[in-house]
ROLUM-990994 format. One record per atom (N, C-alpha, C): residue number from 1; atom name; z negated, y negated, x negated. Coordinates in steps of 0.02 Angstrom, whole numbers, plus 50000, padded with zeros to 5 digits. Atoms other than C-alpha are relative to their C-alpha. Last residue first. Layout:
<sites>
@pos:NUM; site:CA; up:Z; north:Y; east:X
...
</sites>
This chain:
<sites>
@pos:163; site:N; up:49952; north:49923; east:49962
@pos:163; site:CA; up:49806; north:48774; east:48969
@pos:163; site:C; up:50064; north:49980; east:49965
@pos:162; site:N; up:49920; north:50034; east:50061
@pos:162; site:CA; up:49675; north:48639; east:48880
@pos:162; site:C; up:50038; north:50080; east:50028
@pos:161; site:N; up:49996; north:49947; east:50019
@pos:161; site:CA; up:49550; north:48659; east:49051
@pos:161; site:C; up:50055; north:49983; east:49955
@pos:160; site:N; up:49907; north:49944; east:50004
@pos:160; site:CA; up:49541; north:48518; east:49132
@pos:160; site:C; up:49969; north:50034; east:49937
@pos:159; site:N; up:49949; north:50000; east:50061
@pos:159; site:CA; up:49361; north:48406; east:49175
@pos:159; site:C; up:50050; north:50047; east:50012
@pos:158; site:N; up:50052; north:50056; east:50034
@pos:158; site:CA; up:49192; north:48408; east:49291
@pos:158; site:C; up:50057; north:49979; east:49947
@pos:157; site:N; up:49982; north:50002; east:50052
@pos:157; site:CA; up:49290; north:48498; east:49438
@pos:157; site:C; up:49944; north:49939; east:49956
@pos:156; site:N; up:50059; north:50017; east:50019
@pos:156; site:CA; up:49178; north:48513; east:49599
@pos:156; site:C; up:50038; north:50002; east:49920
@pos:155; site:N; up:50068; north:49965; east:49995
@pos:155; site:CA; up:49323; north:48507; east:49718
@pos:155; site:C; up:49922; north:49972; east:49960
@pos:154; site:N; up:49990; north:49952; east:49956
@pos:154; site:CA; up:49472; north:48440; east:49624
@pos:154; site:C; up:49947; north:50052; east:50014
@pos:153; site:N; up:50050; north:49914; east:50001
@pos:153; site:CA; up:49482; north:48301; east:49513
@pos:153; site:C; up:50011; north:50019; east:50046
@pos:152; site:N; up:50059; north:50005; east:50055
@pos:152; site:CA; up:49576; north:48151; east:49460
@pos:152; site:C; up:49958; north:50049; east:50004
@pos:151; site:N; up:50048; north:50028; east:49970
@pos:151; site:CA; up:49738; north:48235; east:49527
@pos:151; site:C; up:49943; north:49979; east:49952
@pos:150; site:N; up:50036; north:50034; east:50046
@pos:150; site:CA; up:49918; north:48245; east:49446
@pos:150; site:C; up:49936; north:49970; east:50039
@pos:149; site:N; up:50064; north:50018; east:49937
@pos:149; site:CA; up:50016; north:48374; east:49542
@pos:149; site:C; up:49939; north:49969; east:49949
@pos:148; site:N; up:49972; north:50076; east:49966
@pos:148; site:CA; up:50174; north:48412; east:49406
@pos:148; site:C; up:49949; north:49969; east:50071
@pos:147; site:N; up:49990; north:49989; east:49951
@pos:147; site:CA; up:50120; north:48610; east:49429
@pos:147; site:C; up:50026; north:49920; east:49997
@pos:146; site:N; up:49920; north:49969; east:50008
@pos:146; site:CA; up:50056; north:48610; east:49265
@pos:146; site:C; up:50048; north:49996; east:50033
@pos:145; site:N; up:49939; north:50027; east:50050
@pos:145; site:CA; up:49940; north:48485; east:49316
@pos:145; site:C; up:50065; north:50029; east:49988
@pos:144; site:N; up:49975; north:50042; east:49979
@pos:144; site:CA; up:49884; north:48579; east:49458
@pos:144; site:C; up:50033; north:49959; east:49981
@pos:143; site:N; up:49962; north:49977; east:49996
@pos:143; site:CA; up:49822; north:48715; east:49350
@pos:143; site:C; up:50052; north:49962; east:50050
@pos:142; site:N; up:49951; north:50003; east:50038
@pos:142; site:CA; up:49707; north:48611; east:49251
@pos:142; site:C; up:50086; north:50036; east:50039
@pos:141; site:N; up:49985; north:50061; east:50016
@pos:141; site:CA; up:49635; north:48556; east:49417
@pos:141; site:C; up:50045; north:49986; east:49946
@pos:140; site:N; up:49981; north:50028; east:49942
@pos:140; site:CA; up:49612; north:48737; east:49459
@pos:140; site:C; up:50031; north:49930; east:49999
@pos:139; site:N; up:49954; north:49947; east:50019
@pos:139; site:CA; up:49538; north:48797; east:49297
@pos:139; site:C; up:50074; north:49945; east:50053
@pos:138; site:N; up:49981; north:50035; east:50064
@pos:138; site:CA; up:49411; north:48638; east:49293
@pos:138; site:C; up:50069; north:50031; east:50010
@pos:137; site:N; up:49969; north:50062; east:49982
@pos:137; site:CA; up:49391; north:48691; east:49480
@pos:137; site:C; up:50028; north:49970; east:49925
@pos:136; site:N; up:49942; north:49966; east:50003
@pos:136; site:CA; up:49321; north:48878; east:49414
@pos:136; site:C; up:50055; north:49948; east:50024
@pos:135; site:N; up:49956; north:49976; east:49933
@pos:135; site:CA; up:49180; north:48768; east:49364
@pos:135; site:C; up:50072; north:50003; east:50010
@pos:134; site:N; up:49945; north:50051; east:49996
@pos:134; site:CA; up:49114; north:48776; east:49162
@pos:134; site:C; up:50027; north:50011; east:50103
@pos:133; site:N; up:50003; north:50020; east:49929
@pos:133; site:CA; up:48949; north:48877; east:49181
@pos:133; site:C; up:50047; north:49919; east:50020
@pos:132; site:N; up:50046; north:49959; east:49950
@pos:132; site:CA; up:48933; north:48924; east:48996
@pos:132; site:C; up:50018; north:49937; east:50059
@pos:131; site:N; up:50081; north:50012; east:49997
@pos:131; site:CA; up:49075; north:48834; east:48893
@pos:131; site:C; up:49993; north:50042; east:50077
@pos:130; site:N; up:50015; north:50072; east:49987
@pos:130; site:CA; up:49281; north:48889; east:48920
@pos:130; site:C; up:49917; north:50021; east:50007
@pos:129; site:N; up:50082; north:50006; east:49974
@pos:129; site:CA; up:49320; north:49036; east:48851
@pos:129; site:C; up:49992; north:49953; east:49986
@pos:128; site:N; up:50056; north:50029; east:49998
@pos:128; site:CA; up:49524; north:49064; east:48842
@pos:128; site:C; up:49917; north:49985; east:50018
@pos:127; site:N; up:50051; north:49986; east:49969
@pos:127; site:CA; up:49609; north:49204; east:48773
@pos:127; site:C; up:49949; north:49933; east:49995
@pos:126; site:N; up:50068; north:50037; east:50000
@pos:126; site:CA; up:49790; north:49162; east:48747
@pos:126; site:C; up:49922; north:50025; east:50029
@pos:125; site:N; up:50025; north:49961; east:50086
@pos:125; site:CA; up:49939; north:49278; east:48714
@pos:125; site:C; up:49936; north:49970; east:50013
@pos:124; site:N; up:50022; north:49929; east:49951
@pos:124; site:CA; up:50041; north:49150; east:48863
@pos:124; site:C; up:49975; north:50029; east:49910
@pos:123; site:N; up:49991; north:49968; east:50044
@pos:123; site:CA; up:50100; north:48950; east:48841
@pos:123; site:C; up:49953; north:50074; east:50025
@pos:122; site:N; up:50089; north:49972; east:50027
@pos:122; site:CA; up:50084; north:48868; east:49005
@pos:122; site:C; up:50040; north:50061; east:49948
@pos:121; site:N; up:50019; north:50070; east:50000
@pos:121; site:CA; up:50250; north:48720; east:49041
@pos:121; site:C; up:49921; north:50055; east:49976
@pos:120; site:N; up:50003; north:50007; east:50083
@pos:120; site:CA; up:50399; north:48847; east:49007
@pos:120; site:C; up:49916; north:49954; east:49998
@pos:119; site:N; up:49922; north:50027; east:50007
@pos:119; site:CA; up:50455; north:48874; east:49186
@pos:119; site:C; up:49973; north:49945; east:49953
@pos:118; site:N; up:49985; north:50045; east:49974
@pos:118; site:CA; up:50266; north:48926; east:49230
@pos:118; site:C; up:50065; north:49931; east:49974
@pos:117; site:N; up:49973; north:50032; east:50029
@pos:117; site:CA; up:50274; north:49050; east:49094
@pos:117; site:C; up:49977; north:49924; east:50036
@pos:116; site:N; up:49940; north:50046; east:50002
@pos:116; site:CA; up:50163; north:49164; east:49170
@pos:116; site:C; up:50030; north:49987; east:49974
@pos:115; site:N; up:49932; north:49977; east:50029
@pos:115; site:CA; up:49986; north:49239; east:49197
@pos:115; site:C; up:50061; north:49969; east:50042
@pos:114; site:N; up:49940; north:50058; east:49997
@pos:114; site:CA; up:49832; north:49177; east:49211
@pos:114; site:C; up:50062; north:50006; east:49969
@pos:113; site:N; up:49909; north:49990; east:50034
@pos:113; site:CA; up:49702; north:49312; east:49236
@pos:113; site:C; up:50042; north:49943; east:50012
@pos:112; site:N; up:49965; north:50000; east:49978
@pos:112; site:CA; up:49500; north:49284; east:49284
@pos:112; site:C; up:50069; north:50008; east:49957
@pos:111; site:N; up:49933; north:49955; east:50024
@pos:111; site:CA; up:49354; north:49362; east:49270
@pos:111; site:C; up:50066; north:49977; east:50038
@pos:110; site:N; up:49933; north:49972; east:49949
@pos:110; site:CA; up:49226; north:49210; east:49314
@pos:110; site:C; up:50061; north:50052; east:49978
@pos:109; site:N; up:49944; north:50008; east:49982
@pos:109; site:CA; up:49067; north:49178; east:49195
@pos:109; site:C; up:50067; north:50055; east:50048
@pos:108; site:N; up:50009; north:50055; east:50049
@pos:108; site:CA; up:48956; north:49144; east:49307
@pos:108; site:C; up:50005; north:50047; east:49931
@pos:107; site:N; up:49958; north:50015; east:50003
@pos:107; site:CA; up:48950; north:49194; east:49489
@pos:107; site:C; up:50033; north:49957; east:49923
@pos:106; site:N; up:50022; north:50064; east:50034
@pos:106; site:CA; up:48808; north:49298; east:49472
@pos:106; site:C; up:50099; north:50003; east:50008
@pos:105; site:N; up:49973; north:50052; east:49963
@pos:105; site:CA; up:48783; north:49420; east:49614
@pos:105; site:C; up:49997; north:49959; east:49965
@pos:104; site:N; up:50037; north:50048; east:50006
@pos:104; site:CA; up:48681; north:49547; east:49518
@pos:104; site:C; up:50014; north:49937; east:50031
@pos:103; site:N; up:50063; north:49969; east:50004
@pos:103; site:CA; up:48770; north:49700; east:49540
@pos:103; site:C; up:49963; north:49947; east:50037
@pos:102; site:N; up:50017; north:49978; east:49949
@pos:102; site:CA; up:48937; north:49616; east:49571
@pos:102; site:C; up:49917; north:50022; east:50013
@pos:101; site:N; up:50051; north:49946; east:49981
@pos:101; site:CA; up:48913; north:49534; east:49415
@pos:101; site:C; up:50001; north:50012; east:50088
@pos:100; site:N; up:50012; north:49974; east:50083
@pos:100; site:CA; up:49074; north:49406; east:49363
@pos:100; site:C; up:49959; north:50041; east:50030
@pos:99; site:N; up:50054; north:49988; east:50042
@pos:99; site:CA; up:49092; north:49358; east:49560
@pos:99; site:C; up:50015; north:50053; east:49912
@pos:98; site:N; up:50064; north:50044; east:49983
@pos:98; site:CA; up:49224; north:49276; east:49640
@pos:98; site:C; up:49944; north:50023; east:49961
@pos:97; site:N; up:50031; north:49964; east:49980
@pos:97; site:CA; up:49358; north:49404; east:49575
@pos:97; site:C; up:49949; north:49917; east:50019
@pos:96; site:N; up:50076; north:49995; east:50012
@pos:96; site:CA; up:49526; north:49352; east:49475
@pos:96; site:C; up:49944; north:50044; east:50049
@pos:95; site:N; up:50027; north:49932; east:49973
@pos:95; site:CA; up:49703; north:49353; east:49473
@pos:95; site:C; up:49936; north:49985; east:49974
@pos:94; site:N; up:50050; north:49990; east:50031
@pos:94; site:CA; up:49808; north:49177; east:49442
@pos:94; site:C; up:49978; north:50074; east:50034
@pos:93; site:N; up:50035; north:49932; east:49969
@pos:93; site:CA; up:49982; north:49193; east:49437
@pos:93; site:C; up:49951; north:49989; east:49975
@pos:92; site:N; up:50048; north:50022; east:50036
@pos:92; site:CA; up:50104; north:49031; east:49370
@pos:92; site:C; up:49957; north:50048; east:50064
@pos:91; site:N; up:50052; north:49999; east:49959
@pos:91; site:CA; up:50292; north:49079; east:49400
@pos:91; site:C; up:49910; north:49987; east:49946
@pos:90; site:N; up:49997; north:50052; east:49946
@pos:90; site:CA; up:50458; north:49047; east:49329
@pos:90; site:C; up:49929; north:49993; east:50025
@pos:89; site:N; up:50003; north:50066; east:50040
@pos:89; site:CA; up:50438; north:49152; east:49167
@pos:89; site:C; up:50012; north:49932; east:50049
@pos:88; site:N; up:50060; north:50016; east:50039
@pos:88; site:CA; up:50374; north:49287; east:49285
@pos:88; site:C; up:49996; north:49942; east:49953
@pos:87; site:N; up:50058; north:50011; east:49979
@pos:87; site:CA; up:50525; north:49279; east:49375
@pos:87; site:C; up:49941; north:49978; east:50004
@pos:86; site:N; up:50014; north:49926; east:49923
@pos:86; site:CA; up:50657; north:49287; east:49274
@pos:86; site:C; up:49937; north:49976; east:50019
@pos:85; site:N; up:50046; north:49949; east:49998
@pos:85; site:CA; up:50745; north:49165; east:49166
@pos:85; site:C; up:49981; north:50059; east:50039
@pos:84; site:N; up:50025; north:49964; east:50066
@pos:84; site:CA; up:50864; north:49055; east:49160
@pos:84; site:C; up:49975; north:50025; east:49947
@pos:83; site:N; up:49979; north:50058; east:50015
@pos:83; site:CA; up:50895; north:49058; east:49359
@pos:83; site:C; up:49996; north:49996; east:49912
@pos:82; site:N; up:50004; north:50071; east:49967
@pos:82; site:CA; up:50793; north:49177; east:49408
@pos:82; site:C; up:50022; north:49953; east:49959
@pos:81; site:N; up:49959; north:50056; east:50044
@pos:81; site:CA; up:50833; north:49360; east:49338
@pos:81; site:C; up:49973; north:49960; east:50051
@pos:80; site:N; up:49971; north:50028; east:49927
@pos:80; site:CA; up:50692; north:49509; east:49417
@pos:80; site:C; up:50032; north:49922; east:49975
@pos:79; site:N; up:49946; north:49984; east:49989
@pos:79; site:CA; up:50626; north:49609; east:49286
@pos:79; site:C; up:50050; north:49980; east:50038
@pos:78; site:N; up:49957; north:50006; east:50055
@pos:78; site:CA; up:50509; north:49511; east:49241
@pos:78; site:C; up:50053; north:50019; east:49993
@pos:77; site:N; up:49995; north:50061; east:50012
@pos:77; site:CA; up:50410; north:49497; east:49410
@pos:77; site:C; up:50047; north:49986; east:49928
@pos:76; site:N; up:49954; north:50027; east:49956
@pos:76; site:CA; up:50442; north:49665; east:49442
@pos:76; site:C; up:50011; north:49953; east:49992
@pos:75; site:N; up:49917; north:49972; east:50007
@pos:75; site:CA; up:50335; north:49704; east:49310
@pos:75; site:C; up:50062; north:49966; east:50021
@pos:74; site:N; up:49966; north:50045; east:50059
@pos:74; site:CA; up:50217; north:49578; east:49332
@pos:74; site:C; up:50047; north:50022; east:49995
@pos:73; site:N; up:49981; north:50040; east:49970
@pos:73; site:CA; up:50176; north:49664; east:49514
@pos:73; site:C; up:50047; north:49939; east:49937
@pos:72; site:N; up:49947; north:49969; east:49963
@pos:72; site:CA; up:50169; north:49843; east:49424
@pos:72; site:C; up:50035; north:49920; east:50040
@pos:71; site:N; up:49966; north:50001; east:50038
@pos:71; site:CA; up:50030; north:49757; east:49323
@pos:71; site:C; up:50089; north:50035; east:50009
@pos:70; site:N; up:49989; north:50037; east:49987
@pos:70; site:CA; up:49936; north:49726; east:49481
@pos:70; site:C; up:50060; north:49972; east:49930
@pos:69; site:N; up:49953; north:50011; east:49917
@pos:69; site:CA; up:49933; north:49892; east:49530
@pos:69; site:C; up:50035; north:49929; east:49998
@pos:68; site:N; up:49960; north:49935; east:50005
@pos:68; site:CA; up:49855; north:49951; east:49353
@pos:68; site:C; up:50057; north:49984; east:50062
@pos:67; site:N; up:49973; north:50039; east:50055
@pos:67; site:CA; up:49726; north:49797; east:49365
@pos:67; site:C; up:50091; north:50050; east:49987
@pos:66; site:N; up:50003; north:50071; east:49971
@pos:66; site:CA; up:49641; north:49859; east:49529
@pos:66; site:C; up:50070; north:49998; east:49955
@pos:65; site:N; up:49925; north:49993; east:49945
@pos:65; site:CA; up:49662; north:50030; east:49459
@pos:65; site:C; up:50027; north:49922; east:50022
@pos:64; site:N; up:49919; north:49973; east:50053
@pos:64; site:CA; up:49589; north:49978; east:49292
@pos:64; site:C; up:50039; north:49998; east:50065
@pos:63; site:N; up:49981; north:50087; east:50017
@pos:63; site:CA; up:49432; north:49896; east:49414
@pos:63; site:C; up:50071; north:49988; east:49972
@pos:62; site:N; up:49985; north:50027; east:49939
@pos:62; site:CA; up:49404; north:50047; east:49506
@pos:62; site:C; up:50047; north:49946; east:50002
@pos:61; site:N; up:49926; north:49967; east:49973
@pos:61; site:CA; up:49401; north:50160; east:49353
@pos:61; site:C; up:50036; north:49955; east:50070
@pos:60; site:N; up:49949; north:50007; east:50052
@pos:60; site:CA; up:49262; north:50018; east:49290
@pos:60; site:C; up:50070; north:49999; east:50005
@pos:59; site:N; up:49975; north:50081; east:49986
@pos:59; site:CA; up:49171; north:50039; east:49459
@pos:59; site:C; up:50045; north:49985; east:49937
@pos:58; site:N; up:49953; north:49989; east:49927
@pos:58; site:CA; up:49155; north:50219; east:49416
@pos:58; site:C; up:50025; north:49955; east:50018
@pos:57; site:N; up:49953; north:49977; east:50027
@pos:57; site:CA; up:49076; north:50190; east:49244
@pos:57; site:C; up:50073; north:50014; east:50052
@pos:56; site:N; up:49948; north:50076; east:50065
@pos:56; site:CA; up:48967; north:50054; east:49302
@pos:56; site:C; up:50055; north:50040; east:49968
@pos:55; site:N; up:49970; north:50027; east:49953
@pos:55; site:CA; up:48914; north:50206; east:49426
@pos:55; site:C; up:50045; north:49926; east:49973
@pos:54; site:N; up:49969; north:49967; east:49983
@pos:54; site:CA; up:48878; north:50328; east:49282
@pos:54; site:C; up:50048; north:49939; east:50059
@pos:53; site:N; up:49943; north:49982; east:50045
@pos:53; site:CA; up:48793; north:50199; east:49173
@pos:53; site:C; up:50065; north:50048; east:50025
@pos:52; site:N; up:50000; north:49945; east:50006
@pos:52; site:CA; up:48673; north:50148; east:49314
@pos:52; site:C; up:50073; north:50013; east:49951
@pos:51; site:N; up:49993; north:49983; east:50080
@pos:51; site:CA; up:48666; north:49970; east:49287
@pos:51; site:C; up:49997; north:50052; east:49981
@pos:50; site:N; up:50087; north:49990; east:50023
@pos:50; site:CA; up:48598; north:49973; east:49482
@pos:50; site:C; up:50008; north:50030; east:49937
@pos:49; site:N; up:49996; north:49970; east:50080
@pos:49; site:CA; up:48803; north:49988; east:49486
@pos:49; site:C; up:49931; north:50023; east:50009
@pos:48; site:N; up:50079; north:50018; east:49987
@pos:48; site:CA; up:48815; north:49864; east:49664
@pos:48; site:C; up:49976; north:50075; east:49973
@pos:47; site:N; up:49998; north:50056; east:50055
@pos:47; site:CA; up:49013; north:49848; east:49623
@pos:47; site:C; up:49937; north:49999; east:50002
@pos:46; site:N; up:49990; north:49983; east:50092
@pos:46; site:CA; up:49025; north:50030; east:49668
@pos:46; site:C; up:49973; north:49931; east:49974
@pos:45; site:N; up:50040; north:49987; east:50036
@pos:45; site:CA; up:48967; north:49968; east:49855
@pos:45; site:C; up:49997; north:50023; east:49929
@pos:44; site:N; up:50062; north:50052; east:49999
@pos:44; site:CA; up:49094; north:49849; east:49857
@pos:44; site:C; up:49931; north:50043; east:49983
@pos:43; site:N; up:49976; north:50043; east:50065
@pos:43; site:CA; up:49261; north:49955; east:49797
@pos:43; site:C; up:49892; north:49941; east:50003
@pos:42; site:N; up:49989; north:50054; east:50001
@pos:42; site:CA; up:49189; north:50105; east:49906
@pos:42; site:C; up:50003; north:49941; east:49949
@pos:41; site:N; up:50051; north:50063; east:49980
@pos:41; site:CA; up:49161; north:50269; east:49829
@pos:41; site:C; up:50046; north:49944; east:50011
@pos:40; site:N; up:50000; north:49977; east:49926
@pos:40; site:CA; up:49296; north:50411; east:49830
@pos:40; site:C; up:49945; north:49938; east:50030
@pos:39; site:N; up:50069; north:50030; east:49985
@pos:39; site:CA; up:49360; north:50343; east:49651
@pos:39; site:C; up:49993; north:50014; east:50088
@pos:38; site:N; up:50046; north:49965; east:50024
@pos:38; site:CA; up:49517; north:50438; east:49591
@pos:38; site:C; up:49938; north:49997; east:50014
@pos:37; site:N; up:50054; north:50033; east:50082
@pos:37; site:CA; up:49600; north:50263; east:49575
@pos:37; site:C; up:49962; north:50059; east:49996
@pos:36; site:N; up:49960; north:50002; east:50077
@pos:36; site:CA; up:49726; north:50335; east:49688
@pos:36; site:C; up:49954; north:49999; east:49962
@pos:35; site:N; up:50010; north:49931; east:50042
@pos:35; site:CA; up:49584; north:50344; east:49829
@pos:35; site:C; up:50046; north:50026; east:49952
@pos:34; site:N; up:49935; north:49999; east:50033
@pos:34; site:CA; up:49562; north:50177; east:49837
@pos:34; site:C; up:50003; north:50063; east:49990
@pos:33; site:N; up:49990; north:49943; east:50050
@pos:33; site:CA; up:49418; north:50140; east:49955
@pos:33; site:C; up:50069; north:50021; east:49986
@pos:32; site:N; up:49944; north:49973; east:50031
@pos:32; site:CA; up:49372; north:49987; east:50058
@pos:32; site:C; up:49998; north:50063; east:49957
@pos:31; site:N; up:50018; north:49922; east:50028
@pos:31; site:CA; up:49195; north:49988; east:50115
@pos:31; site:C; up:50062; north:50024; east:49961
@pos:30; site:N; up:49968; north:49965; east:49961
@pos:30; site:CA; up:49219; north:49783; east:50151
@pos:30; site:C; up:49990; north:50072; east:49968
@pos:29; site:N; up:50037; north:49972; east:49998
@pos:29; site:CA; up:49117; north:49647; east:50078
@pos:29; site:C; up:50014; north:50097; east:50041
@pos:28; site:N; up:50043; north:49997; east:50056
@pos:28; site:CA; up:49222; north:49565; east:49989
@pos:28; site:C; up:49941; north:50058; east:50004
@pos:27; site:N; up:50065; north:50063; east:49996
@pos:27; site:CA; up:49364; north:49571; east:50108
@pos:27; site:C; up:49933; north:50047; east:49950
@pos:26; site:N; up:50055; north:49993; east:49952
@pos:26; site:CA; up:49500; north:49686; east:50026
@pos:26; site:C; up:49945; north:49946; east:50016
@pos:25; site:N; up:50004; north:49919; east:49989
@pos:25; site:CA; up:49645; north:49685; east:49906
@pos:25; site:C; up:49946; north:50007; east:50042
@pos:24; site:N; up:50083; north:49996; east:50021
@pos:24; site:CA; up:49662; north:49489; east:49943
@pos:24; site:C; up:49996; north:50077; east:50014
@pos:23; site:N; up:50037; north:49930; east:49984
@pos:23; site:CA; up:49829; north:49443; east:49903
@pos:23; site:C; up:49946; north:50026; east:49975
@pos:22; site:N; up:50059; north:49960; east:50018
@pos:22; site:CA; up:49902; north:49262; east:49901
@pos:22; site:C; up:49997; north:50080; east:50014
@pos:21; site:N; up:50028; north:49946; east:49939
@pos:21; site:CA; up:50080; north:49172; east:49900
@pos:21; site:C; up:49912; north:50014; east:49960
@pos:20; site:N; up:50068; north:49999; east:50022
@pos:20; site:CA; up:50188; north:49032; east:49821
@pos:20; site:C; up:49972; north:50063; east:50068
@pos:19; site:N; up:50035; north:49973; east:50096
@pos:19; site:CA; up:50346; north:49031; east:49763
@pos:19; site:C; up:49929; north:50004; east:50033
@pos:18; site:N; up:50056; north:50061; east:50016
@pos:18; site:CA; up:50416; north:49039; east:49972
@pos:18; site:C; up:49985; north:50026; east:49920
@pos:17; site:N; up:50019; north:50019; east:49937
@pos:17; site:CA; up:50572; north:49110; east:50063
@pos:17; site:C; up:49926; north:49982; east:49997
@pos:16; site:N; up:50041; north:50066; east:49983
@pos:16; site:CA; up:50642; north:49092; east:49904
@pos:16; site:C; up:49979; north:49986; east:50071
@pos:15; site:N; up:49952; north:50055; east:49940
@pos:15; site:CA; up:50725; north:49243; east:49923
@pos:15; site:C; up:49998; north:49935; east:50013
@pos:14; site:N; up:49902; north:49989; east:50008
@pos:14; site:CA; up:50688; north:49299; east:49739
@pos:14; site:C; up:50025; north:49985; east:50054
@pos:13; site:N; up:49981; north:50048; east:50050
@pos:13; site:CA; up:50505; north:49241; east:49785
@pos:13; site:C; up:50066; north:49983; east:49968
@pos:12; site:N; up:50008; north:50082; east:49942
@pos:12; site:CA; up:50499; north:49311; east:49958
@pos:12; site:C; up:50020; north:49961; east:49934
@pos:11; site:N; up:49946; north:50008; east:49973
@pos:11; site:CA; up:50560; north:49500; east:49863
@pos:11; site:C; up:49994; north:49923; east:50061
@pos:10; site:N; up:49947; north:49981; east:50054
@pos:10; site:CA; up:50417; north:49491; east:49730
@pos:10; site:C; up:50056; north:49965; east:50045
@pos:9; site:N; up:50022; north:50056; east:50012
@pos:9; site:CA; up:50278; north:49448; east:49870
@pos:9; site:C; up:50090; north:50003; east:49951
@pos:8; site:N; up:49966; north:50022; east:49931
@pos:8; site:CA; up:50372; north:49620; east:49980
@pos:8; site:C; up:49979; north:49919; east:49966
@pos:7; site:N; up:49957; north:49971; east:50010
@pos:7; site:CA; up:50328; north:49718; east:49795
@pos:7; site:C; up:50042; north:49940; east:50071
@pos:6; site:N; up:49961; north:50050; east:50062
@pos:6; site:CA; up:50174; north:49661; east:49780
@pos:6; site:C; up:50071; north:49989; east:49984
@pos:5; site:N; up:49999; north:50084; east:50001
@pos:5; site:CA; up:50135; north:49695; east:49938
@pos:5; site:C; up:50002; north:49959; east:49965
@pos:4; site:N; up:49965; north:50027; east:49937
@pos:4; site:CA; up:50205; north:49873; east:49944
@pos:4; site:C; up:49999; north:49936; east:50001
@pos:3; site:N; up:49922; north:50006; east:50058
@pos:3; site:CA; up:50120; north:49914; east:49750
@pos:3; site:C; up:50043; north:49971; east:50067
@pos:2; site:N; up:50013; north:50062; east:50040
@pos:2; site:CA; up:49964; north:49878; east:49858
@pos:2; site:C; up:50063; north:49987; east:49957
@pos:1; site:N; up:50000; north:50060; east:49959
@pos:1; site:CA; up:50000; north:50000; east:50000
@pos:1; site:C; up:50000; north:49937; east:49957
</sites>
């Protein structure tokens, strides 16, 4: 089902019947279960570990699949000519999670992905760590720039992100 909606995002973007989209593999709090990933436990309760080494190990496999489905969506995205480039060098993809510790409910720091070219304007290879309890609005605000959208802030931003 997930390779499907990456796959139907893929084919809006080559129709241009829009660049921009979301997908939320499940509400947060939802019992979801992947049973590709091998994992018979729910994606939410796994994320609530009790640092049990077995269940942080399960949630892990949960997390690869996550990541495993969504690397099928880059694919496509590269493989797919636009203009002169492809896809992925057209586009600006964030992927993340609201919470860093499911366990523990800390929102702080944020796992997130930024992948692209955005038609040359975000360089890629990069691992950035931005300071303790930077807000995910810095990200956001930087990513608006790219985007030619020049705001003084956004949300609870305190600054940009060097992207």
């Amino acid at each position: 089902h997930l390779k499907l909606m990456w796959d139907l995002q893929v084919l809006a973007y080559q129709a241009e019947i829009t660049r921009i989209s979301t997908l939320l593999y499940s509400h947060e709090t939802s019992g979801t279960v992947y049973p590709k990933s091998g994992v018979r436990e729910g994606f939410h309760n796994a994320s609530h570990h009790s640092n049990n080494r077995k269940n942080m190990d399960q949630f892990a496999v949960l997390n690869r699949y996550h990541i495993s489905t969504l690397t099928h969506f880059f694919e496509k995205l590269k493989a797919t000519p636009d203009g002169d480039g492809t896809l992925l060098d057209h586009s600006m993809i964030l992927y993340g999670s609201t919470l860093s510790d499911g366990n523990e409910h800390n929102h702080d720091p944020l796992p997130v992905l930024l992948v692209g070219g955005a038609s040359g304007r975000l360089k890629g290879g990069r691992h950035i760590k931005p300071a303790p309890h930077t807000p995910m609005a810095n990200l956001f605000l930087s990513m608006l720039d790219k985007l030619g959208v020049h705001q003084d802030s956004f949300g609870d931003s305190t600054g940009r992100l060097a992207l």
